[in-house]
ROLOVO-764331 format. One record per residue (C-alpha): residue in three letters; y, z, x. Coordinates in steps of 0.001 Angstrom, whole numbers, plus 500000, padded with zeros to 6 digits. Example, Ala and Ser with C-alpha at 12.3 -4.5 7.8 and 13.67 -1.06 7.14 Angstrom:
! ROLOVO-764331
ALA495500507800512300;SER498940507140513670;
This chain:
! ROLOVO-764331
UNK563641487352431860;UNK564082489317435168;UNK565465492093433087;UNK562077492279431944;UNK559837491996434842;UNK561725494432436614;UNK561534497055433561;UNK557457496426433769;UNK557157496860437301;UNK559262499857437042;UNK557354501364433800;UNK554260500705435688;UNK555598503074438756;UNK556248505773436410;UNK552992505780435264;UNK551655506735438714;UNK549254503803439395;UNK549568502254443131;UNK550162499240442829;UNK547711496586444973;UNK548692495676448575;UNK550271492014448695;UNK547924489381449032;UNK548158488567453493;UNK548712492262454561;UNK546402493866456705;UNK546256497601456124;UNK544188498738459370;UNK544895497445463025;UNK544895493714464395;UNK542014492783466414;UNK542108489966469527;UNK538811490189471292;UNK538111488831474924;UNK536078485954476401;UNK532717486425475437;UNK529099485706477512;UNK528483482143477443;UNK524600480769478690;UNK526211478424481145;UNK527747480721483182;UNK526364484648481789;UNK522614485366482548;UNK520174488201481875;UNK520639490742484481;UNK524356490230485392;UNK527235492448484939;UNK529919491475482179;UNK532415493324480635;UNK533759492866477278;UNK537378493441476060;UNK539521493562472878;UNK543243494362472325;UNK544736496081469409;UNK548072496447467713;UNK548539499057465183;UNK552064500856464441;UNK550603504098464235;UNK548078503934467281;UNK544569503388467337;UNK542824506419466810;UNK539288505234467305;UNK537418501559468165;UNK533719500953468147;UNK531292497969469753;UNK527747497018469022;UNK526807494673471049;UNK523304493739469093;UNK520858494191471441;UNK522459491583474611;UNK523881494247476793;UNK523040497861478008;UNK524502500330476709;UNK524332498541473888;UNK526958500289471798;UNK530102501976473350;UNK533134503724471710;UNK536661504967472463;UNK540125505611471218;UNK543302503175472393;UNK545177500003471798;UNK543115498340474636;UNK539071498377475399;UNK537358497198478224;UNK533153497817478281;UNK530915497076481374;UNK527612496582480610;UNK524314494767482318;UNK523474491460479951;UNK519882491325478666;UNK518020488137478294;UNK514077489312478121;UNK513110485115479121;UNK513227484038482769;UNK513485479807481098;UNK515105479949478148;UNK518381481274476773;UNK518885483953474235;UNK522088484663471559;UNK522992487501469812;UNK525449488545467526;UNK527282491658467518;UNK530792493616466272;UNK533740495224466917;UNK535500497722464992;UNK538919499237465384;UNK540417502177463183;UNK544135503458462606;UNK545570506204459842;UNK546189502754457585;UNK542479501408457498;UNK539820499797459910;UNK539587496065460538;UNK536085494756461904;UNK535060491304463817;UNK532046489778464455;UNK531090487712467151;UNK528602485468468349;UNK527252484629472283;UNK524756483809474168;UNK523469484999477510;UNK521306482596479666;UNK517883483447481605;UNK517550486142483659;UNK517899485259487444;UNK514759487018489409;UNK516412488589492421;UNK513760488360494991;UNK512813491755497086;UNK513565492832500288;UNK511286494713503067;UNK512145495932506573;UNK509023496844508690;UNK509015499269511442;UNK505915501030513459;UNK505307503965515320;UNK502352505664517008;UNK499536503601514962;UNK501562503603511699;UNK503154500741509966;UNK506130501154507584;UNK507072498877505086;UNK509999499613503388;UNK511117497873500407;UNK513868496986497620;UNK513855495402494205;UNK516890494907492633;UNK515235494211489324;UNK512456497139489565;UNK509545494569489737;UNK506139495990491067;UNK505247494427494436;UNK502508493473496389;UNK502677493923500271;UNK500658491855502557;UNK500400492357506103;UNK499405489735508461;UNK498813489710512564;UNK500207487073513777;UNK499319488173517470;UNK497196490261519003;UNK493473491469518862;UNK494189494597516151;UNK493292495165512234;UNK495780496373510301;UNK493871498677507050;UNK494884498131504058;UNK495650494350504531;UNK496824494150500929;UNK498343496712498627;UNK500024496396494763;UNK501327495126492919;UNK503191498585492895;UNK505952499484492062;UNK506323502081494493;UNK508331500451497369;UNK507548502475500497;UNK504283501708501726;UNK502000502815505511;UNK498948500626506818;UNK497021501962510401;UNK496999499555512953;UNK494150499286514943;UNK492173498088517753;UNK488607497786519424;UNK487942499410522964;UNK490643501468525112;UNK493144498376526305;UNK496392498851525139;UNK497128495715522753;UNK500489494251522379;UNK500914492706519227;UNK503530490729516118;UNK502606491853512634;UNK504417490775509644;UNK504780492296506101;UNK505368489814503101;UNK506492491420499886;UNK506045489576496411;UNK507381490881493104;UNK505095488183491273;UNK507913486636489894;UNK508958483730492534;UNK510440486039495105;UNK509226487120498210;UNK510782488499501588;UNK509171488780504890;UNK510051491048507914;UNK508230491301511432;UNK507190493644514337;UNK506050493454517884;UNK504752496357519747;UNK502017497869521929;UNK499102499721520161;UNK498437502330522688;UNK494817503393522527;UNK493550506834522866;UNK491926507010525989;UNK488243509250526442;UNK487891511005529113;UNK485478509826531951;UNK481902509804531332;UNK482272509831528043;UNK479992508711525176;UNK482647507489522125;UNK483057506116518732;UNK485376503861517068;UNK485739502306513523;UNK487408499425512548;UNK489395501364509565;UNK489591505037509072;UNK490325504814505235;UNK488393503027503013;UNK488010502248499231;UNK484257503214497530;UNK481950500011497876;UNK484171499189501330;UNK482149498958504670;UNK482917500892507789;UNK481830499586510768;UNK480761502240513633;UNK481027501113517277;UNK479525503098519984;UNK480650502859523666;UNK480207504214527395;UNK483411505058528974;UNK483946504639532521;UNK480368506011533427;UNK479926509220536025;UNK477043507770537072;UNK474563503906537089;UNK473286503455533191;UNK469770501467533225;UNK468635503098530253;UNK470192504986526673;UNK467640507645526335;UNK469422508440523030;UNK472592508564521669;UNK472399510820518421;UNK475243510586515445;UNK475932513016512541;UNK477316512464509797;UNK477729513908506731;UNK480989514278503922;UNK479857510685501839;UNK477952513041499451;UNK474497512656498446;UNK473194509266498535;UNK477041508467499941;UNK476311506019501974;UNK474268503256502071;UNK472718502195506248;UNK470140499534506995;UNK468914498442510111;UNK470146494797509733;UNK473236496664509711;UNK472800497024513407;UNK473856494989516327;UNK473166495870520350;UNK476381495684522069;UNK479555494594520526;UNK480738493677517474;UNK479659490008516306;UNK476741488331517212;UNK472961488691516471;UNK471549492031516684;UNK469135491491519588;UNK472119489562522135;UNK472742490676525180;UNK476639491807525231;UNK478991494496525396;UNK478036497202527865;UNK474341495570528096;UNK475719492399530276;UNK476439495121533122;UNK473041495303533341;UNK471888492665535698;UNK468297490897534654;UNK467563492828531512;UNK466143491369529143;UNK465671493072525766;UNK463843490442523646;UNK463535491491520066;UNK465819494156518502;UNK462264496185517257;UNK460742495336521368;UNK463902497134522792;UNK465823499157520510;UNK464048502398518912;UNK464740505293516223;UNK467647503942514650;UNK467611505522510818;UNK469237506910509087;UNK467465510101508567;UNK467817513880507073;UNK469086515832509668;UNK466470518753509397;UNK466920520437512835;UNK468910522849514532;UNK471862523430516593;UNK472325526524518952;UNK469604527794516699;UNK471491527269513380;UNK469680524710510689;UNK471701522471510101;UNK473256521960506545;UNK471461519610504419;UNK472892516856503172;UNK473529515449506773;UNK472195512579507836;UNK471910511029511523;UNK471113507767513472;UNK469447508023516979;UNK469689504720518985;UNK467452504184522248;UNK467912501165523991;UNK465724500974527177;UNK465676496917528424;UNK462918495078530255;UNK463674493940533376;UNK462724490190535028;UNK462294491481538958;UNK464482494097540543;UNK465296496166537751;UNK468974496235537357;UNK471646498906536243;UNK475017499066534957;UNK477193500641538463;UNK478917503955537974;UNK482213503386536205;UNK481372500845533416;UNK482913500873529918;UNK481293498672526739;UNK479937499016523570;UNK476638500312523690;UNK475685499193519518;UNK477605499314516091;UNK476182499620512581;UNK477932498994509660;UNK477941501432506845;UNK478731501588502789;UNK481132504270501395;UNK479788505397498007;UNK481289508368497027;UNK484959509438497824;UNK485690512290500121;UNK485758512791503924;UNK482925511819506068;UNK482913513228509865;UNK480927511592512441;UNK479975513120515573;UNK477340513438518195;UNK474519515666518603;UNK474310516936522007;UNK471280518771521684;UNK469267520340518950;UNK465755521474518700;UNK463163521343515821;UNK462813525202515234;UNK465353528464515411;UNK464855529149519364;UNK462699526342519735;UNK462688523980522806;UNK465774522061523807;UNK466080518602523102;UNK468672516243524685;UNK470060514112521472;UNK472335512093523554;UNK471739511063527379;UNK471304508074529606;UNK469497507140532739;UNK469117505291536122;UNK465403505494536062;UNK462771507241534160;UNK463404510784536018;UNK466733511033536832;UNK468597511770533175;UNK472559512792532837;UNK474848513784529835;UNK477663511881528494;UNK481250513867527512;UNK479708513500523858;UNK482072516554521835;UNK484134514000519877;UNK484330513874516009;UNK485633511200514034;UNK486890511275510237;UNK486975508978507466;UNK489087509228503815;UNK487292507564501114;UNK489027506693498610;
């Protein structure tokens, strides 16, 4: 009998058909593969690296991973007895955990042998941002990080000091360097603490803070000067205007006129009304006595319409060292003259306030430019008009330092 099987198996050589592989032998190269992610302890977002070892007699010329969709890069190969992939888990939920299933595939001159595998990563883990804030010459710099690329919103808040900081909000963005102007009403030099919050809208937030002087940009004496509460605006924003005396040459009893230009809001730009407009400083009714006007001893302007004249706005059709002036320009001429209980008072030599503010509407994005009209007349070499002057009575007129110009971006 083994005669005979050994005469079949040998006939059956000499025929030159292979004869099948025993039943338990592995004809490409043995596989062990590594820990793999687990949700307890592996979440979305987090570094992991996968590993396999091989054995193969001949070498292995070539291995191969898909990692089915739970890991960037999500495929990888190489050549080896020994692989070792880093990759960045994925796990699109921030609650709930998500498994995938994947495969690994090694190849020698015998065969390839292939393994599948099955894990599961758990919920990504929001990394909250980070910010640093610094300022410089009017400017604040926020300066921010996000490990996870998450747009963020930037908030800035005073925490001391009498400034504004413009834009008080910004984003969500996701680009993480961002400015706001920091700024402040009259000429004091303010010292204040702002603080920037970022938020990447997903639970995480970071904070950082500044202190520092806002040193303000001093007129020079006897000068008539503007200020705005934010020099770049949004269309539909407001802008609010202040007008002041600085540090007057000589006694104020009366604004003859102050005249203001402006043009650069396009036509129909800007929107102006006269309940816009308030005497004195900012806040308050229109007709109170404050700012500048409380310098003024016993004056007594009763209604806004009774003591305040030619406000506007209006087409600037005049001229200017006998030039017309462009149209499209508009202007606002403010003349406050106060009744007086008694002794008619005045405002000594050296006083600084606000004179008035208005508040305007930005329609139209571009550049507006504000300044003041010295003098114009209503014809080419017509007779000289004073457009901005005050008094200590009615014949003894003087002129302000009144050459400044002001700009606003809208946006």
């Amino acid at each position: 009998m083994i005669i005979l099987v050994v005469a079949a198996v040998l006939l059956v050589s000499a025929c030159g058909r292979k004869l099948p592989a025993p039943l338990g032998i592995q004809l490409g190269p043995g596989v062990s593969l590594g820990t793999m992610p687990d949700a307890a302890s592996n979440f979305g977002g987090e570094a992991f690296t996968f590993t396999a070892t091989m054995t193969s007699g001949t070498g292995v010329t070539s291995w191969s991973w898909d990692f089915g969709g739970g890991a960037i890069p999500n495929t990888a190969t190489g050549s080896g007895n020994s692989s070792s992939v880093n990759v960045t888990l994925v796990n699109p939920s921030l609650t709930a955990d998500e498994s995938y299933s994947g495969s690994f595939t090694a190849t020698d001159v015998n065969g390839s042998t292939t393994k599948t595998f099955e894990y599961t990563v758990g919920p990504t883990q929001n990394r909250a941002p980070t910010v640093t804030l610094t300022y410089a010459d009017g400017v604040l710099t926020a300066t921010a990080a996000d490990e996870d690329g998450d747009e963020l919103t930037f908030t800035f808040t005073v925490d001391s000091g009498d400034v504004t900081v413009t834009p008080a909000t910004i984003g969500p963005t996701s680009t993480y360097v961002q400015t706001a102007t920091v700024a402040a009403a009259g000429f004091e030099d303010v010292d204040f603490t702002i603080t920037v919050t970022v938020d990447d809208g997903m639970g995480g937030t970071d904070s950082d803070s500044v202190s520092d002087t806002l040193v303000t940009p001093k007129p020079p004496d006897n000068a008539i000067w503007m200020t705005v509460d934010k020099t770049t605006v949004a269309v539909g924003d407001t802008i609010v205007l202040t007008v002041w005396a600085y540090n007057t040459a000589n006694p104020l009893r009366y604004l003859d006129s102050a005249m203001v230009e402006y043009e650069g809001f396009g036509v129909g730009g800007a929107t102006l009304t006269t309940d816009t407009f308030n005497l004195g400083a900012v806040g308050g009714d229109a007709g109170d006595v404050d700012g500048f006007w409380t310098l003024v001893p016993g004056g007594n302007f009763g209604l806004v319409l009774g003591g305040i004249s030619l406000f506007g706005p209006y087409d600037a059709d005049y001229f200017v060292d006998d030039v017309q002036v462009p149209a499209g320009r508009k202007y606002i001429a403010v003349n406050v003259s106060p009744t007086f209980t008694g002794t008619p008072g005045e405002a000594p030599a050296g006083s600084t306030g606000a004179l008035f503010n208005v508040t305007l509407t930005a329609e139209t994005a571009g550049t507006a430019e504000f300044h003041f009209v010295h003098e114009y007349s209503q014809s080419a070499g017509g007779a000289i008009i004073a457009g901005t002057m005050y008094s200590s009575d009615e014949n003894t007129h003087y002129s302000f330092v009144d050459d400044q110009s002001l700009e606003i971006t809208v946006e």
